[in-house]
N, C-alpha and C positions, 0 to 999 in steps of 0.2 A: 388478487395481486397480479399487476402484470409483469411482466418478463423484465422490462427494464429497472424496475421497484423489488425484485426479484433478485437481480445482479448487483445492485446499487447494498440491497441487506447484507448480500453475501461477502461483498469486495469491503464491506466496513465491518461484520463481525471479525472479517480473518484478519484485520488490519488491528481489530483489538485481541484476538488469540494471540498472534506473532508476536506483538507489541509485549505483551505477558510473559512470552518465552524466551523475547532476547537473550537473556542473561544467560541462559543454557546452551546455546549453539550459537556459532557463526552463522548458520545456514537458518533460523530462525531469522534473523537480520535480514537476509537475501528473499524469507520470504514475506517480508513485513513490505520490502521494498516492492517487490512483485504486486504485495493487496493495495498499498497505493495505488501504484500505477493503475491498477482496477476500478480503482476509485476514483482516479484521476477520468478515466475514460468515462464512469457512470455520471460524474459530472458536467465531463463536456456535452454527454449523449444524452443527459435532461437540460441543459440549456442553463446551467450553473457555472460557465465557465470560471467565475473566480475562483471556486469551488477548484475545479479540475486543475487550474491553477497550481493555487496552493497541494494539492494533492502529488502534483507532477515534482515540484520542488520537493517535498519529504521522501518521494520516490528516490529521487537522487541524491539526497541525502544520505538515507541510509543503503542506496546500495556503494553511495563511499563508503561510510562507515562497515559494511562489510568485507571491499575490496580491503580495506584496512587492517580489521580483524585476522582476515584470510591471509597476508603476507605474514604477519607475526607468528 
């Protein structure tokens, strides 16, 4: 497996760990938001930009829905 198929597994397990733990922490949110963004990167960096796309948008999504969390 190489490095970029490597990072791309990694950035979309933790997108589904965090996604599982939401409900537990705010800071589960923040890092759901985080593996996006990873994800986001893994697919602009294989050449899936709609992929990275949509990745980048759920990234911001829930680090709203964090920022949101967190003032409450």
């Amino acid at each position: 497996m190489d490095p970029l198929s490597l990072f791309g597994v990694v950035a979309v397990t933790a997108m589904l760990i965090f996604y599982a733990l939401e409900h537990r922490s705010p800071w589960y949110v923040l890092a759901f938001a985080g593996a996006c963004a990873a994800g986001s990167i893994y697919g602009f960096l294989q050449g899936a930009w709609p992929f990275g796309v949509v990745e980048a948008i759920w990234a911001i999504v829930a680090a709203r829905r964090w920022w949101l969390l967190a003032k409450a």
